[in-house]
C-alpha positions as CSV (number, residue, x, y, z in Angstrom):
1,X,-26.6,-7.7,-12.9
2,X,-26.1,-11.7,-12.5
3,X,-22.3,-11.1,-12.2
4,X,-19.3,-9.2,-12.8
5,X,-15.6,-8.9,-13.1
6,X,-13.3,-6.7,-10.9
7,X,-9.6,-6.0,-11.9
8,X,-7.1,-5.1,-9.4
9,X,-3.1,-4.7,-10.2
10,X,0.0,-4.7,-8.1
11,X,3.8,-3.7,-8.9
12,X,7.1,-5.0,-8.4
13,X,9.7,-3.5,-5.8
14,X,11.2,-2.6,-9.3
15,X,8.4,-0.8,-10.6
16,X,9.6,2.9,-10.6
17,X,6.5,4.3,-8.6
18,X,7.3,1.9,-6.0
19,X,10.9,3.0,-5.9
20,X,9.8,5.9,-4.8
21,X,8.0,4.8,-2.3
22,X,10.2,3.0,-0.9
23,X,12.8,5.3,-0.8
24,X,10.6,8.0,0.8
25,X,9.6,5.5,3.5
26,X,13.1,3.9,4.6
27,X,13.7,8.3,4.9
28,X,10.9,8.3,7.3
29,X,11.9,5.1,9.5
30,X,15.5,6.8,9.6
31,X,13.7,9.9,11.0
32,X,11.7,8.3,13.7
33,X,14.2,5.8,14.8
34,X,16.4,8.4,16.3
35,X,13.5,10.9,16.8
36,X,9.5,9.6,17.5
37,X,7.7,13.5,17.1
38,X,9.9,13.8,14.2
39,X,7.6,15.7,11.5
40,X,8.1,14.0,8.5
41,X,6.9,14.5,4.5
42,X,9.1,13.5,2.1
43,X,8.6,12.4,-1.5
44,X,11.1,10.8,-4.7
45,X,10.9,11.3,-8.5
46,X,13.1,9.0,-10.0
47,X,14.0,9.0,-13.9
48,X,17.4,7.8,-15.9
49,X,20.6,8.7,-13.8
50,X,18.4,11.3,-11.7
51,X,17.1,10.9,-8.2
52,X,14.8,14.2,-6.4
53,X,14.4,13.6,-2.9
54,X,12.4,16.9,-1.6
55,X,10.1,17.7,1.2
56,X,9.7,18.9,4.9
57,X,11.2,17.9,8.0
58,X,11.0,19.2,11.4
59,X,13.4,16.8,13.2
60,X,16.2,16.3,15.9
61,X,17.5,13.5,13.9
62,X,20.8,14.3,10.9
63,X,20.1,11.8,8.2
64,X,21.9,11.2,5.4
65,X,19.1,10.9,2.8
66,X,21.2,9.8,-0.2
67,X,23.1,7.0,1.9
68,X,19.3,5.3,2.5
69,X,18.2,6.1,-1.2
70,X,21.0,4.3,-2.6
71,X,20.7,1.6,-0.5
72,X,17.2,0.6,-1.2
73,X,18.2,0.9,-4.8
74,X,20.9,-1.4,-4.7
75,X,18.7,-3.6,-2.5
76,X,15.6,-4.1,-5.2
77,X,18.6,-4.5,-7.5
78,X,19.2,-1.6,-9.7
79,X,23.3,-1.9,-10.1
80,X,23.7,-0.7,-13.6
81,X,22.1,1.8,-15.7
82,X,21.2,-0.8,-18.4
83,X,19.4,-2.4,-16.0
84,X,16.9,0.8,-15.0
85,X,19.4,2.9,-12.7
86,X,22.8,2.6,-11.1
87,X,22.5,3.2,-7.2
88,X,25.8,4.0,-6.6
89,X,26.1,6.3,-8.7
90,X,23.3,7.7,-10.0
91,X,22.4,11.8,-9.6
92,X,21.0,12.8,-6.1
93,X,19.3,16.1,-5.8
94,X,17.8,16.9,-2.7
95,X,16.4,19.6,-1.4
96,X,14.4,18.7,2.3
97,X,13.6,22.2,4.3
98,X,11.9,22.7,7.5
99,X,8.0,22.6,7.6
100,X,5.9,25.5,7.1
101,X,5.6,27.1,10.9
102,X,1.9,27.2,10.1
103,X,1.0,24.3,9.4
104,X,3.0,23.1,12.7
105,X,1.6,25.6,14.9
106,X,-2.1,24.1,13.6
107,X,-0.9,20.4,14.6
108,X,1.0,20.9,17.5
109,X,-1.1,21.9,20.4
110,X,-0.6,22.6,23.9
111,X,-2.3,19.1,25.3
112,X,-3.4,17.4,21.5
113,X,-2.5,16.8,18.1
114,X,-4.8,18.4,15.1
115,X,-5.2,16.7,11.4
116,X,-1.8,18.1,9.5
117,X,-4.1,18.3,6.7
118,X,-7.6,18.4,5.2
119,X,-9.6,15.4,3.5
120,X,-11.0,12.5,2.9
121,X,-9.8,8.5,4.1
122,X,-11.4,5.3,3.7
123,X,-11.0,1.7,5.0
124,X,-12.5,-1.1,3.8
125,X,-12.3,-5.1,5.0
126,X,-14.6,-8.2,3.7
127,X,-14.2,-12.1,4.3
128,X,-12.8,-12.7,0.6
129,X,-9.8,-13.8,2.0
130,X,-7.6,-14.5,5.4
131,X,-6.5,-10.8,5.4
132,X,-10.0,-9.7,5.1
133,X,-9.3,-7.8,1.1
134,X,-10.8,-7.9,-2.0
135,X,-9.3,-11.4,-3.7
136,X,-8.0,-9.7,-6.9
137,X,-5.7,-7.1,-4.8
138,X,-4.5,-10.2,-2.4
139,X,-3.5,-12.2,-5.1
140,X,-2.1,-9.4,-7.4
141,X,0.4,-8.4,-4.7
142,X,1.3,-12.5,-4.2
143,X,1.9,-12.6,-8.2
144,X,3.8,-9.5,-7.6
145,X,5.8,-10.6,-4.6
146,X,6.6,-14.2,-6.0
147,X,8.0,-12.4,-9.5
148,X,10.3,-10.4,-7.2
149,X,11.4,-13.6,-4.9
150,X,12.2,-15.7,-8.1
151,X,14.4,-13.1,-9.4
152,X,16.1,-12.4,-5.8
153,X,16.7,-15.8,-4.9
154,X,18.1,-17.2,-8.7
155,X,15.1,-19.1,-9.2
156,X,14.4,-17.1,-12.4
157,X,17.8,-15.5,-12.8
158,X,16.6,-13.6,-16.5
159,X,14.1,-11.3,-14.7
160,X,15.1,-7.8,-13.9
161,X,13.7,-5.8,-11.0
162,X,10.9,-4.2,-12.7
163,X,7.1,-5.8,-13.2
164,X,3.7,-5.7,-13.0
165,X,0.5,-7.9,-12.4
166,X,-3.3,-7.9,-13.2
167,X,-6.1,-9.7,-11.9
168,X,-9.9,-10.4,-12.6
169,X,-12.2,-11.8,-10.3
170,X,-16.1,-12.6,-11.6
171,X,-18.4,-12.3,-9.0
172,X,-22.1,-13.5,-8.5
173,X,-24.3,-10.5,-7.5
174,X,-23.5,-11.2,-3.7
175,X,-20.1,-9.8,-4.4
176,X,-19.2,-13.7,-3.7
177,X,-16.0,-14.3,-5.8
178,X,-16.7,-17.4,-8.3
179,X,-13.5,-17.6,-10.9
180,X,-10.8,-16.5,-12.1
181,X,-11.7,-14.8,-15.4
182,X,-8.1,-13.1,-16.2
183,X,-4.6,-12.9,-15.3
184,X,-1.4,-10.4,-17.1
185,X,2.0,-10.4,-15.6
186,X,4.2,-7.7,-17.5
187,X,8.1,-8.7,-16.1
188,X,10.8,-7.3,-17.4
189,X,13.5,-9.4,-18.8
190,X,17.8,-9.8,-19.6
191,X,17.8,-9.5,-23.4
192,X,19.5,-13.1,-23.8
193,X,16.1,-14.9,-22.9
194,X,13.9,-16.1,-25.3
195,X,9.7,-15.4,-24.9
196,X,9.2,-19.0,-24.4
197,X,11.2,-19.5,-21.7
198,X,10.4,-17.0,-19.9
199,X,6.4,-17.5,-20.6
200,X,7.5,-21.2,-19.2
201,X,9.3,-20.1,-16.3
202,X,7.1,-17.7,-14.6
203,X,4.1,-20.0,-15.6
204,X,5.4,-22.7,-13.4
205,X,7.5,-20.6,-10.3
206,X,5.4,-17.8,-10.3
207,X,1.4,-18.4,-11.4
208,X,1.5,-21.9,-10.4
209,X,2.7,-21.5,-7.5
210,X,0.5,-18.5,-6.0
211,X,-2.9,-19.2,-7.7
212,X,-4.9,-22.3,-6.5
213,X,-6.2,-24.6,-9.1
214,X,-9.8,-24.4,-7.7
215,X,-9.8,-20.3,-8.7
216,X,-9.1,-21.7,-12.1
217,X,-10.9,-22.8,-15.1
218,X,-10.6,-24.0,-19.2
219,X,-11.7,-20.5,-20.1
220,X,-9.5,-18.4,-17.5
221,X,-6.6,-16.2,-19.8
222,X,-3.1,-16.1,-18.0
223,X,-1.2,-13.5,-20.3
224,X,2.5,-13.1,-19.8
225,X,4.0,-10.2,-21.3
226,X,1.5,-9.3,-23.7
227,X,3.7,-7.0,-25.7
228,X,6.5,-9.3,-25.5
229,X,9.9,-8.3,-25.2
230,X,10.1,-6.3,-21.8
231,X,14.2,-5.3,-21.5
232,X,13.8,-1.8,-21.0
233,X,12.1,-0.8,-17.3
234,X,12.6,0.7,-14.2
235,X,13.5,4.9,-14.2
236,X,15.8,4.4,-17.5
237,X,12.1,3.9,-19.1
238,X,9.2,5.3,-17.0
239,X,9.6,7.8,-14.2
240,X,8.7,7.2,-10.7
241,X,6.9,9.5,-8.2
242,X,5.9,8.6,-4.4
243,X,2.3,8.4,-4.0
244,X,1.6,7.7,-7.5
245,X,0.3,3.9,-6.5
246,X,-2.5,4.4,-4.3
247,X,-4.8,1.9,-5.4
248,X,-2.0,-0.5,-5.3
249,X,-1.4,0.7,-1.4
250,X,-4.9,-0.1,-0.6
251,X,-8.0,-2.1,-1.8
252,X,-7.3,-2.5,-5.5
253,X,-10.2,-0.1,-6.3
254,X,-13.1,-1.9,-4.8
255,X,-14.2,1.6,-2.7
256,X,-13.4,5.2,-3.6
257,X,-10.3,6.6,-2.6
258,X,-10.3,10.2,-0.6
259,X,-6.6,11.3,-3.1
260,X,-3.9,11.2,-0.8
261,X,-0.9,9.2,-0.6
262,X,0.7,7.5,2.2
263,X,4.5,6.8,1.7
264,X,7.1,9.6,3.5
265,X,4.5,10.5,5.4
266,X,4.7,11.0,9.5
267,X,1.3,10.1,11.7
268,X,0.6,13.7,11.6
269,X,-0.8,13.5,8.2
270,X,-4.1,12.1,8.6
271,X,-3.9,11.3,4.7
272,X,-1.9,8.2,6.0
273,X,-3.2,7.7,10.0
274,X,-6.9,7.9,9.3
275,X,-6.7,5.7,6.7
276,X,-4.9,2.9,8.9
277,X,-7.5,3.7,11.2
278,X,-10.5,3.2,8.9
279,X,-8.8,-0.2,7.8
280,X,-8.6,-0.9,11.4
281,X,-12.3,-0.2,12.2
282,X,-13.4,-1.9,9.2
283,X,-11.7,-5.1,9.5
284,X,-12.4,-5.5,13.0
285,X,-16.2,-5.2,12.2
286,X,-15.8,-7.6,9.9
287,X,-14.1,-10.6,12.2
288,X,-16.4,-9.9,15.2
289,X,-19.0,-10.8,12.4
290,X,-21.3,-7.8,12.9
291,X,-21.2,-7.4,8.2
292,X,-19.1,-9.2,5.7
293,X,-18.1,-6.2,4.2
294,X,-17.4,-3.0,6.0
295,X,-16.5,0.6,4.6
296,X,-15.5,3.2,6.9
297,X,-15.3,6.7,5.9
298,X,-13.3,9.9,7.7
299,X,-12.8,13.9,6.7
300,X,-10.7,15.7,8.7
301,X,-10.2,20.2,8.3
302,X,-6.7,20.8,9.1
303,X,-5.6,21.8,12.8
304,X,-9.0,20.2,13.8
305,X,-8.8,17.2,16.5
306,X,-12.1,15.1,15.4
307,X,-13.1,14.5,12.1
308,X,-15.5,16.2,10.6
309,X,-17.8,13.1,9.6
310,X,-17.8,9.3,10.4
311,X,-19.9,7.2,7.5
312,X,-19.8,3.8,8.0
313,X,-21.0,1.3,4.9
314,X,-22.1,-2.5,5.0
315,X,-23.5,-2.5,1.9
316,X,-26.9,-4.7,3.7
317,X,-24.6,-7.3,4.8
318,X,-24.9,-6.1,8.3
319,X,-26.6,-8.7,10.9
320,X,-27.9,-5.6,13.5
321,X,-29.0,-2.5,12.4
322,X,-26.4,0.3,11.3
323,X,-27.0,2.6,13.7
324,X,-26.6,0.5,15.9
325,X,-22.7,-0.3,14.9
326,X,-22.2,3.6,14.7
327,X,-22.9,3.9,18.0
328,X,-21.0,1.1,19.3
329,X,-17.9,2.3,17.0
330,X,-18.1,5.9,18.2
331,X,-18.1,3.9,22.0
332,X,-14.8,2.0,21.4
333,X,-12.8,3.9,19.2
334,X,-11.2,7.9,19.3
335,X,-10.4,9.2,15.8
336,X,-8.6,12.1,16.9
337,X,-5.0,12.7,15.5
338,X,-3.6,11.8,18.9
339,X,-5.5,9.3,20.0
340,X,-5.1,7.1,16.4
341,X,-1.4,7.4,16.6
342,X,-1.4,5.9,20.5
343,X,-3.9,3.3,19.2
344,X,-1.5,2.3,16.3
345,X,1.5,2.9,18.2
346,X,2.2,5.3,15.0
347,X,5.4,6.8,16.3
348,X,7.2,3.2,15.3
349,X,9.9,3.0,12.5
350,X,7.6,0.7,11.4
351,X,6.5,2.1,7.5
352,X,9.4,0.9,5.6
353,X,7.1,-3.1,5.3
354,X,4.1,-0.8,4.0
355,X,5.4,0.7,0.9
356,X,5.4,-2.5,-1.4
357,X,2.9,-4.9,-1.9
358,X,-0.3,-2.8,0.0
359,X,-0.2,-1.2,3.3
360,X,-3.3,-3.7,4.5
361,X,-2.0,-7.3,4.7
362,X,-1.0,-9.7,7.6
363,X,2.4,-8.2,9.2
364,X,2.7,-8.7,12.9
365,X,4.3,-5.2,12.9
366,X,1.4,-3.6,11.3
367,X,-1.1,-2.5,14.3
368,X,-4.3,-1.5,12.3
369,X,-4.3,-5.3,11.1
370,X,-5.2,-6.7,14.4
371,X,-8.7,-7.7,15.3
372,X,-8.7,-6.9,18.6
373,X,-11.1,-5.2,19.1
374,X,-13.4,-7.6,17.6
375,X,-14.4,-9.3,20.7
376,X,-15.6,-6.4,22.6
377,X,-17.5,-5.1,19.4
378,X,-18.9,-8.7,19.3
379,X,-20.4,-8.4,23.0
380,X,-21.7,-4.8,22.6
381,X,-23.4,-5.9,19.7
């Protein structure tokens, strides 16, 4: 194969799904803010007028969950049911009961932490871009991003909170990104705006503005609202479930994902830790320059405090031999439950900037984005 295309797609803070999301993390944050070992798993389904909050919590911390739910609802601008939902007023059901003594008496240990649950994680990086990601995820969550900033800061005041966007990358068969092939940006709209102008307006504030000429070509397709008129979004259209986004969350589906969601999850849940700490072996094999694209695979059995397998993936780009990085990787790095969430410093309030617009991107606050290890791999190497 000479070359190929690869389409990744990000949502709006709108975008029902990531509603929920959000919601479940700003829980979370609340949780460990006033409580750090707080045991946290909480998850949203949103639709018209109705908000479920449910899960487990083992916590010192009293939270009022509906006071953070309607804020972030009112934040990403849903003030009116015509709009998608009204936050202040909308239905709350919740039902949040303590965590199965079970599974706790598996994590919690005298001396150590075991997984809070069984599976499979992966973390990827490459040098497609500054933040070491696939190029059609990066610049699917920009396209994303910039339609939300537009409508929050007036700029475009006839988009509404909901919105999606799609993007295709060819590649030559070095997985070296050479065009543009494709672009589709789905926003929805106030009902007074004509097609044209909106077409016009997110042509020049939004695509414009995020996608450099040189991706570009004559035969590259920017589609805006295919369908047309988009009035009707958010959960008075489509309901909205955390964890329903995960290729969003993470690499746009360039490498398998193990299944499990991140959002309203505590560090406990290796579902969400091991996976920040696969990211964070990857990419810091990738900037000490030892492959140009690294995979890094973890399985955990519940209760256990090592995963059950390490697999680590350079797809030939490697400059040593493989082995050679496994062994320097199982030297630096300890993937046990307790020592990834000292590593990551994962007892932070710090999830609430991961639930929109992928959990892998340049944040300062974000600790499995740093490269620092790469210097010491580097040397070993």
């Amino acid at each position: 194969m000479k070359k190929f295309k690869l389409t990744s797609e990000s949502v709006t803070e709108g975008h029902p799904d990531k509603l929920c999301d959000q919601i479940s993390d700003r829980i979370l944050d609340a949780y460990l803010a006033k409580d750090p070992h707080a045991l946290v798993a909480v998850e949203c389904m949103i639709s018209k007028n109705l908000l479920v909050i449910a899960g487990e919590v083992k916590s010192t911390a009293n939270i009022v969950v509906e006071k953070i739910a309607r804020a972030v609802m009112l934040e990403v601008g849903y003030t009116s049911a015509e709009i998608g939902i009204d936050g202040s007023n909308c239905l709350i059901i919740k039902n949040i009961h303590e965590q199965s003594s079970d599974i706790r008496k598996g994590v919690l240990k005298k001396e150590d932490i075991g997984a809070g649950d069984q599976g499979i994680m992966y973390g990827f990086a490459c040098l497609e871009t500054e933040e070491l990601m696939p190029l059609p995820i990066t610049l699917a969550h920009k396209l994303a991003k910039r339609l939300a900033d537009v409508r929050q800061n007036n700029l475009l005041p006839f988009l509404l909170p909901d919105g999606k966007a799609g993007v295709t990358v060819e590649y030559d068969k070095q997985w070296s990104p050479m065009r543009l092939a494709e672009v589709v940006i789905s926003a929805q709209h106030k009902s007074d705006v004509s097609m044209e102008t909106l077409r016009a307006g997110i042509m020049r504030h939004v695509v414009d503005e995020v996608l450099a000429e040189s991706l570009r070509d004559v035969q590259t397709r920017i589609i805006i609202n295919p369908i047309g008129q988009f009035v009707l979004g958010g959960p008075f259209a489509d309901t909205g479930l955390t964890g329903r986004k995960i290729i969003v969350d993470t690499y746009g589906g360039v490498i398998p994902h193990g299944g499990g969601a991140f959002s309203g999850k505590d560090a406990t849940k290796v579902d969400r830790s091991a996976a920040y700490m696969a990211r964070y072996v990857a990419k810091n094999i990738v900037a000490a320059n030892l492959a140009t694209r690294c995979q890094v695979a973890l399985s955990y059995t519940i209760g256990s405090s090592s995963p059950s397998s390490i697999m680590i993936d350079t797809f030939g780009t490697e400059c040593i031999d493989i082995d050679h990085i496994h062994a320097i990787v199982a030297t630096l790095f300890d993937f046990s439950p307790k020592a990834i969430m000292k590593t990551l410093a994962l007892r932070q309030p710090i999830f609430s900037k991961t639930s929109v617009y992928g959990h892998f991107k340049n944040e300062e606050c974000l600790p499995w984005e740093r490269t620092d290890r790469a210097v010491l791999l580097k040397m070993l190497a």
